[in-house]
Backbone as JSON Lines, residues from 0, in Angstrom:
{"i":0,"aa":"X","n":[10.37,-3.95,20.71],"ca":[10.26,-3.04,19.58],"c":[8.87,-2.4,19.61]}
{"i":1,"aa":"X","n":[8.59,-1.15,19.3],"ca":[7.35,-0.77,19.38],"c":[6.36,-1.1,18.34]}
{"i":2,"aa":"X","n":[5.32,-0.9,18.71],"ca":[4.22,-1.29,17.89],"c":[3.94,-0.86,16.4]}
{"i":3,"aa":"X","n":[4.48,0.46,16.37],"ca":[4.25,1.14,14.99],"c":[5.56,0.59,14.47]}
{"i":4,"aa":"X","n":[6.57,0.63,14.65],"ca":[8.08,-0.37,13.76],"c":[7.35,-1.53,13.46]}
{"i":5,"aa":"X","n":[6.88,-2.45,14.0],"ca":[6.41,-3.57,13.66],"c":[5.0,-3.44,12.69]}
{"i":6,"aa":"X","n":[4.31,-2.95,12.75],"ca":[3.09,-2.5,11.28],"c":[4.2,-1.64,10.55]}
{"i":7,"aa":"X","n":[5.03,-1.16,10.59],"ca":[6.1,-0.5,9.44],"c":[6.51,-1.54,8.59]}
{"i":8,"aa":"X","n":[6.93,-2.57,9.49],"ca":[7.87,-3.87,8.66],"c":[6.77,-4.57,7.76]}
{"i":9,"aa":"X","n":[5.68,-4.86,8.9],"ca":[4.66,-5.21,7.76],"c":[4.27,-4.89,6.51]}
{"i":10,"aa":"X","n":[4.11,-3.14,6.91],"ca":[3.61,-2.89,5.59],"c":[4.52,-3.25,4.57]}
{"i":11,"aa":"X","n":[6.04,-3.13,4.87],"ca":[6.87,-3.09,4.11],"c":[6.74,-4.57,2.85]}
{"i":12,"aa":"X","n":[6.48,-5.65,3.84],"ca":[6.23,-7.23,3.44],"c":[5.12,-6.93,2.46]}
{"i":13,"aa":"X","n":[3.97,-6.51,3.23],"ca":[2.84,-6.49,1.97],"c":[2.91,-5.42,0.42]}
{"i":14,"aa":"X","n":[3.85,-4.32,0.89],"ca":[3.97,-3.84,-0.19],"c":[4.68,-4.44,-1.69]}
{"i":15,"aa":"X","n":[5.54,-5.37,-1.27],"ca":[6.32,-6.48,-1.9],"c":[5.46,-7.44,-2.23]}
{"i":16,"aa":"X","n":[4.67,-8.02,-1.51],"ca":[3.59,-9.23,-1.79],"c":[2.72,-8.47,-2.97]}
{"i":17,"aa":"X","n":[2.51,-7.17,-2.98],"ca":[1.42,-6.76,-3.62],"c":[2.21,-6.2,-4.9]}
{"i":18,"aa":"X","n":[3.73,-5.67,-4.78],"ca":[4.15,-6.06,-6.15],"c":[4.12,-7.16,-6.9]}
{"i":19,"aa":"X","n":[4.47,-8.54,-6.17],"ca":[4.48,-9.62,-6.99],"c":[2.85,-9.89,-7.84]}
{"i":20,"aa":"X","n":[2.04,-9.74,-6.74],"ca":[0.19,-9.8,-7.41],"c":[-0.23,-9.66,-8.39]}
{"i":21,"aa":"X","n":[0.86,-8.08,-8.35],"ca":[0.19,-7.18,-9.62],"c":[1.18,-7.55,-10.49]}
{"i":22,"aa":"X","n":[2.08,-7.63,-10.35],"ca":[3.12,-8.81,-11.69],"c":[2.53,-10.05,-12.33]}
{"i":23,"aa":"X","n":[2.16,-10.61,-11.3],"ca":[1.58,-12.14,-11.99],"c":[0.09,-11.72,-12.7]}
{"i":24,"aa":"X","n":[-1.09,-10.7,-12.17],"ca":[-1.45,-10.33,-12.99],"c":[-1.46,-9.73,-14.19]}
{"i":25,"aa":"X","n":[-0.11,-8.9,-14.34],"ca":[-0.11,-8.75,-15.72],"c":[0.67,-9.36,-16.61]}
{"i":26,"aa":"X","n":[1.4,-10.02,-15.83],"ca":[1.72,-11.11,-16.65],"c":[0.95,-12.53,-17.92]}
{"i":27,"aa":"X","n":[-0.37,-12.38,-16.72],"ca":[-1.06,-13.59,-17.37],"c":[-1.65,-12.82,-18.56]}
{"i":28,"aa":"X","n":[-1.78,-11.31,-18.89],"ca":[-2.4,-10.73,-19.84],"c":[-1.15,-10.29,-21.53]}
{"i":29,"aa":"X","n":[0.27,-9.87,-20.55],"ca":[1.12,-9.51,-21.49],"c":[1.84,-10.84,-22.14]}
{"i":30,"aa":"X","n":[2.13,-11.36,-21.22],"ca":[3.04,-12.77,-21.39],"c":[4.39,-12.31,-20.37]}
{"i":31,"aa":"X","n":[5.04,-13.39,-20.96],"ca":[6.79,-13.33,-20.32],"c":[7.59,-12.6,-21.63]}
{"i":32,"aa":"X","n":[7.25,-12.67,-22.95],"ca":[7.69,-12.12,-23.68],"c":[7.71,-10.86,-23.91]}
{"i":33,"aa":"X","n":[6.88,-10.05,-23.32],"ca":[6.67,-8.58,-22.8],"c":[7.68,-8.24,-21.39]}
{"i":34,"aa":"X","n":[7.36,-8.71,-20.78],"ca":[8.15,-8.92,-19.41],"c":[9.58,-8.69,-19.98]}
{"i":35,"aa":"X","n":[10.03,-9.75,-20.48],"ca":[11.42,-9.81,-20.6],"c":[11.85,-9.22,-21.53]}
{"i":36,"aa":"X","n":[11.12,-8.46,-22.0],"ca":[11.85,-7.65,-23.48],"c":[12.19,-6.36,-23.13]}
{"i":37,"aa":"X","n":[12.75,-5.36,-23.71],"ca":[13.29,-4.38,-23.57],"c":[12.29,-3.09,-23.03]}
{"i":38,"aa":"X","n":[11.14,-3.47,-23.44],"ca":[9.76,-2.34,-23.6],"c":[9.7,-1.61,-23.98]}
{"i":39,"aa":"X","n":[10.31,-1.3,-25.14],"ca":[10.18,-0.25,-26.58],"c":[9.18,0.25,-26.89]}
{"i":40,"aa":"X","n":[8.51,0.71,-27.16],"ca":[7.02,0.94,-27.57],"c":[5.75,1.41,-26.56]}
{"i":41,"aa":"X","n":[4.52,1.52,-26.67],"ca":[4.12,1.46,-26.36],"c":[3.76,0.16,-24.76]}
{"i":42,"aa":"X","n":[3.4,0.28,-23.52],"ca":[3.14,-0.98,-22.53],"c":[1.48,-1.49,-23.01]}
{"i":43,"aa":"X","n":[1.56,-2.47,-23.06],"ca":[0.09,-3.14,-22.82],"c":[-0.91,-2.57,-21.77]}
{"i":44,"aa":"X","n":[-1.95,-2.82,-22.69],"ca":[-3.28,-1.89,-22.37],"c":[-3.95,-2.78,-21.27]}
{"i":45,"aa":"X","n":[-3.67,-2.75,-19.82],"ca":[-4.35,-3.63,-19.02],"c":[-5.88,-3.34,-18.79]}
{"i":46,"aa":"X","n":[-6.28,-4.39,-18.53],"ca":[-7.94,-4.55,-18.22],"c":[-8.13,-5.26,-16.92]}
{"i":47,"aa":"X","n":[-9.18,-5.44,-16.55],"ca":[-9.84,-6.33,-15.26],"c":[-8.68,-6.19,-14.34]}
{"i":48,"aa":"X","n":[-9.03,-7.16,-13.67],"ca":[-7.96,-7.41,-12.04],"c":[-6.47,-6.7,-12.25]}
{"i":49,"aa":"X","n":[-5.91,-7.26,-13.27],"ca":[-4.71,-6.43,-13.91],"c":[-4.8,-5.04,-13.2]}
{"i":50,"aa":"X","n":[-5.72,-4.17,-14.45],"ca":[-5.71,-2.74,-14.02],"c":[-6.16,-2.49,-12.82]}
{"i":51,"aa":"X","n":[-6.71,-2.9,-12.08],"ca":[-7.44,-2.45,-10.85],"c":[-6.09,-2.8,-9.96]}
{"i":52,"aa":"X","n":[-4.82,-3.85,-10.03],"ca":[-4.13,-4.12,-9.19],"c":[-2.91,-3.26,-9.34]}
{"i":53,"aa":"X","n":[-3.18,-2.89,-10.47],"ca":[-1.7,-1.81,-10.92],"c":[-2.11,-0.24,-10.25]}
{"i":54,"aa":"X","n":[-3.49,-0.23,-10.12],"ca":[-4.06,1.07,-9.55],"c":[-4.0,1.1,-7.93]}
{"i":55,"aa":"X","n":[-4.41,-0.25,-7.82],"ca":[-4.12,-0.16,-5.77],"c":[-2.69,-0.15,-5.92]}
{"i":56,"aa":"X","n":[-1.59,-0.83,-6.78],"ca":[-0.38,-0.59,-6.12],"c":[0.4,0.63,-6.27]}
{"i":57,"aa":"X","n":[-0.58,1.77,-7.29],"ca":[0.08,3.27,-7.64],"c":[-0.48,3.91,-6.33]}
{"i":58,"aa":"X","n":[-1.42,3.68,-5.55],"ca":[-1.95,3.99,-4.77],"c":[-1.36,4.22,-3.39]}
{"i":59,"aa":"X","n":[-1.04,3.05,-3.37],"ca":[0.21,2.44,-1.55],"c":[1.45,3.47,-2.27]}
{"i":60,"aa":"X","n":[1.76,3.25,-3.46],"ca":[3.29,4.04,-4.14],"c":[2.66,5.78,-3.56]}
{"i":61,"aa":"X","n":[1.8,6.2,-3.48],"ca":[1.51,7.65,-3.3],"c":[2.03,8.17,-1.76]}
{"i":62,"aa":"X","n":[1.09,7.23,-0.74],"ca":[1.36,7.26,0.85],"c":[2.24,6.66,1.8]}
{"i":63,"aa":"X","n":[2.44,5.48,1.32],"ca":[3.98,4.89,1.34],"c":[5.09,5.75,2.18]}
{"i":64,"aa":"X","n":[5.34,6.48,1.03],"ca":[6.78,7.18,2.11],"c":[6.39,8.26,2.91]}
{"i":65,"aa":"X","n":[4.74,8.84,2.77],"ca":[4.49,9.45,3.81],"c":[4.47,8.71,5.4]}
{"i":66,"aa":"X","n":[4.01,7.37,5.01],"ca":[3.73,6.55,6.2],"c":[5.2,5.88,6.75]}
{"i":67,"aa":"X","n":[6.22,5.74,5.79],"ca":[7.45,5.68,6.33],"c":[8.06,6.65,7.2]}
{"i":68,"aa":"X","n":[7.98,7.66,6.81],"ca":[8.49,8.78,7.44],"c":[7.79,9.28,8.26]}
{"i":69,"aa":"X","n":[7.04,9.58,8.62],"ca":[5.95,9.53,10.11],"c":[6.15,8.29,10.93]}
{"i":70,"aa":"X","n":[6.26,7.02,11.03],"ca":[6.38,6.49,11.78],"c":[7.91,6.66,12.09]}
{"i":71,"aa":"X","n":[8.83,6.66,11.14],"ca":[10.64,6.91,11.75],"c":[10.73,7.9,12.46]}
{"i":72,"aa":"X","n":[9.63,9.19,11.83],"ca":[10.29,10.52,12.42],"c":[9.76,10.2,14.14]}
{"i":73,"aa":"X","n":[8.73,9.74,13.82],"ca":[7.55,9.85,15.7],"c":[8.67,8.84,16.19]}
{"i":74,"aa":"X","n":[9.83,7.63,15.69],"ca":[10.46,6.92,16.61],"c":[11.82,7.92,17.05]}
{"i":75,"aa":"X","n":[12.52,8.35,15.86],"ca":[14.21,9.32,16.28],"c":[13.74,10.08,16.94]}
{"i":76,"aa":"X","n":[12.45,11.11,16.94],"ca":[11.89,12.24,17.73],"c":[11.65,12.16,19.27]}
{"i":77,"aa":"X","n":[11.08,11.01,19.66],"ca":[11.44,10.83,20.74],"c":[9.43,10.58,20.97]}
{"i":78,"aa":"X","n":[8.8,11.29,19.86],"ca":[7.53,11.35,19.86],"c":[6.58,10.05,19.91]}
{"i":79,"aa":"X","n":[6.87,9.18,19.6],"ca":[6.52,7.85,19.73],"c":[5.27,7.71,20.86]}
{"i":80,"aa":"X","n":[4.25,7.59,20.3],"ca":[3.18,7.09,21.34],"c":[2.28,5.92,21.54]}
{"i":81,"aa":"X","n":[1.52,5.59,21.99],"ca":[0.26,4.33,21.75],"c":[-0.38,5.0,20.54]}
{"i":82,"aa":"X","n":[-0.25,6.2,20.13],"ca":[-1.3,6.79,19.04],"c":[-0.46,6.39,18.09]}
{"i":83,"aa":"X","n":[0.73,6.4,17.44],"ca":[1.22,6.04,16.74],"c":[1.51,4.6,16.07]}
{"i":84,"aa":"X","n":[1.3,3.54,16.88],"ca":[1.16,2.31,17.18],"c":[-0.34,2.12,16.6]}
{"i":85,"aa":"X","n":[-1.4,2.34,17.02],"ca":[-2.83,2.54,16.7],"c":[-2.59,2.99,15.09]}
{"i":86,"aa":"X","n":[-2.49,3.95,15.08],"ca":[-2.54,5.2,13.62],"c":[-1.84,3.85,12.44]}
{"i":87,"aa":"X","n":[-0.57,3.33,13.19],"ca":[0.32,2.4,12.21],"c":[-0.29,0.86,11.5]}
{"i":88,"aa":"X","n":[-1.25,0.39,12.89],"ca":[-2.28,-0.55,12.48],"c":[-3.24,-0.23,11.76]}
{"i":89,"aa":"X","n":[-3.44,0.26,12.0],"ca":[-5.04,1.02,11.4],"c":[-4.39,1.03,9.86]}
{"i":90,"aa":"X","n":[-3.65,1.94,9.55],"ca":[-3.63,1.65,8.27],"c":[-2.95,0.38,7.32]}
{"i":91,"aa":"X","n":[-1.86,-0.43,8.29],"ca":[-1.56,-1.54,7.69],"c":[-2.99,-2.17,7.32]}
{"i":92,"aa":"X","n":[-3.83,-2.79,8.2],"ca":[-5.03,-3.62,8.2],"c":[-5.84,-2.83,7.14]}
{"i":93,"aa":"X","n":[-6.27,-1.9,7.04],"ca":[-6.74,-1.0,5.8],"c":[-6.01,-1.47,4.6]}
{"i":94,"aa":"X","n":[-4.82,-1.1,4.57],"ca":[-4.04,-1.58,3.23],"c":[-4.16,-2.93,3.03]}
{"i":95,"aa":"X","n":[-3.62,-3.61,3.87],"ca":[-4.06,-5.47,3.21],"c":[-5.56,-5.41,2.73]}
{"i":96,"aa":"X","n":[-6.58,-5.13,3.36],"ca":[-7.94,-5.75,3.21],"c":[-8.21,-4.02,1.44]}
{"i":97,"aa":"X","n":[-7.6,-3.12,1.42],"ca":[-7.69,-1.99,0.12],"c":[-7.46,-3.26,-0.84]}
{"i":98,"aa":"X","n":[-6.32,-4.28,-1.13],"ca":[-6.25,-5.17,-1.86],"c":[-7.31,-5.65,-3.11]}
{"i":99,"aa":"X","n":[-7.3,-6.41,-1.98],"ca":[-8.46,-7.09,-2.32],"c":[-9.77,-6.95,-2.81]}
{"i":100,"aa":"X","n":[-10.03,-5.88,-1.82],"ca":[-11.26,-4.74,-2.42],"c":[-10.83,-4.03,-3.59]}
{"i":101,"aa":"X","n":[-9.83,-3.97,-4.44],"ca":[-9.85,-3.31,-5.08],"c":[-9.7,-4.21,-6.38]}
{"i":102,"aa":"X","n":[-8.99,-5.49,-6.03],"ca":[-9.03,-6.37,-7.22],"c":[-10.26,-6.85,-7.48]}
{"i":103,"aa":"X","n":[-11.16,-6.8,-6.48],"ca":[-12.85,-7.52,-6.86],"c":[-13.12,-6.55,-6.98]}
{"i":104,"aa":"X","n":[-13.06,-5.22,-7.31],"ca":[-14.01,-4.42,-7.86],"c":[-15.12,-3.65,-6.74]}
{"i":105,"aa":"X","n":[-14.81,-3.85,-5.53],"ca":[-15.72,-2.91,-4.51],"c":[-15.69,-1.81,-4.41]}
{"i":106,"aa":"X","n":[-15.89,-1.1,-5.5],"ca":[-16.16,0.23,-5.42],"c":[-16.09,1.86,-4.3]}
{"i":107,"aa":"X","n":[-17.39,1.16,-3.42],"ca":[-17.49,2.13,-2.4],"c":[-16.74,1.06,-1.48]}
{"i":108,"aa":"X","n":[-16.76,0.46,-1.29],"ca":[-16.18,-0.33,0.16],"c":[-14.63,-0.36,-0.17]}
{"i":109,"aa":"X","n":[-13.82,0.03,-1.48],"ca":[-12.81,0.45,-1.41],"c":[-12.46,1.79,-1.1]}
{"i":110,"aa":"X","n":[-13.21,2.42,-1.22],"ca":[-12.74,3.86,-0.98],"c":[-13.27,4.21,0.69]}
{"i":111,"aa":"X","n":[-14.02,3.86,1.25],"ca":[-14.03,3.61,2.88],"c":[-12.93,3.44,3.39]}
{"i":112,"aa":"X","n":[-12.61,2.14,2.84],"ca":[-11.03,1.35,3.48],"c":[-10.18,2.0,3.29]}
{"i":113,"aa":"X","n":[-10.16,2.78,2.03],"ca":[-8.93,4.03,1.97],"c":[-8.74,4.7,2.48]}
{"i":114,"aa":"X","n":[-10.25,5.55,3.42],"ca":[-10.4,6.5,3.97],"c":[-10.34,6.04,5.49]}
{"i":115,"aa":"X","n":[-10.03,4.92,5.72],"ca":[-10.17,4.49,7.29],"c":[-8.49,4.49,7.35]}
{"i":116,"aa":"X","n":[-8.02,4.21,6.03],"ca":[-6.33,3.62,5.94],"c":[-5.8,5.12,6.39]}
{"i":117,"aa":"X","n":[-6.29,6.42,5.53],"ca":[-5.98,8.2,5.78],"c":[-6.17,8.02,7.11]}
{"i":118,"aa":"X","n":[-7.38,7.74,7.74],"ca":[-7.04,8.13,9.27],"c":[-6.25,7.46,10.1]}
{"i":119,"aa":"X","n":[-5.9,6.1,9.86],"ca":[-4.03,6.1,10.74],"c":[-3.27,6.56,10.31]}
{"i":120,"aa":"X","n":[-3.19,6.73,8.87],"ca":[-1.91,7.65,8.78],"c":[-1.9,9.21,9.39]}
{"i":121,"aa":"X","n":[-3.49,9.52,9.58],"ca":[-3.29,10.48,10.32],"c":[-3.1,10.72,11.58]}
{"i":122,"aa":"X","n":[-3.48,9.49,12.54],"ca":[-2.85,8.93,13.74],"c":[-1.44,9.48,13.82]}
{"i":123,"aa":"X","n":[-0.74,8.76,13.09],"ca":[0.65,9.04,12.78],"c":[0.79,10.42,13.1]}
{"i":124,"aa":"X","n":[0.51,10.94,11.89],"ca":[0.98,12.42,11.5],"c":[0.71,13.07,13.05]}
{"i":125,"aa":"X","n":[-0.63,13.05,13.8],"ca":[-0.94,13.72,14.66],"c":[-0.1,13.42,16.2]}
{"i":126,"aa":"X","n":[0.81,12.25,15.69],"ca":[1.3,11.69,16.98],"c":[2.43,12.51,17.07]}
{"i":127,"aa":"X","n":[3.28,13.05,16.01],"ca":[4.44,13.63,15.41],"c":[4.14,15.31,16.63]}
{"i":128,"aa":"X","n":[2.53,16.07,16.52],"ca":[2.34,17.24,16.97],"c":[2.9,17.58,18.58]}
């Protein structure tokens, strides 16, 4: 299987791991009684790790299906290269370690990692040309 399918699947795993994160974080702030209720009203006003984890995961929700679809299209296309494979790591490893950096609060060293994560996806994109 090629290299970029396999950082695809990954990301796919961590994008799921990083829903649950940001669940159990806001969980410990709303309760289960929020959770399980209908959500009528207004949602709870998150703070700390919470908000910062609901923000990295609106974040992956933005590029996500760009990065899905660049790596499928570069595989049906026939376009598939070592650049694509590269471009596909590059930003998985960016995205796991964006995490983290973003739940501790690293500021600039999150937005680097974001910007290192843009350039495999632009790997990608450029592998597609």
């Amino acid at each position: 299987m090629p290299l970029g399918l396999v950082w695809l699947g990954w990301t796919l795993v961590l994008a799921f791991v990083q829903l649950f994160l940001t669940a159990a974080a806001c969980r410990q702030q709303d309760g289960l009684q929020w959770a399980s209720s209908n959500r009528d009203g207004e949602p709870p006003r998150y703070t700390g790790m919470a908000a910062r984890l609901k923000r990295a995961q609106a974040n992956l929700a933005e590029t996500l299906p760009i990065f899905i679809g660049a790596v499928l299209l570069s595989w049906v296309s026939g376009r598939y290269s070592p650049l694509t494979g590269w471009g596909a790591g590059i930003y998985f490893l960016m995205r796991a370690i964006y995490i983290p950096a973003y739940a501790l609060g690293w500021g600039a060293i999150r937005s680097l990692i974001w910007g290192i994560s843009m350039a495999g996806l632009m790997l990608v994109l450029i592998s597609l040309l």
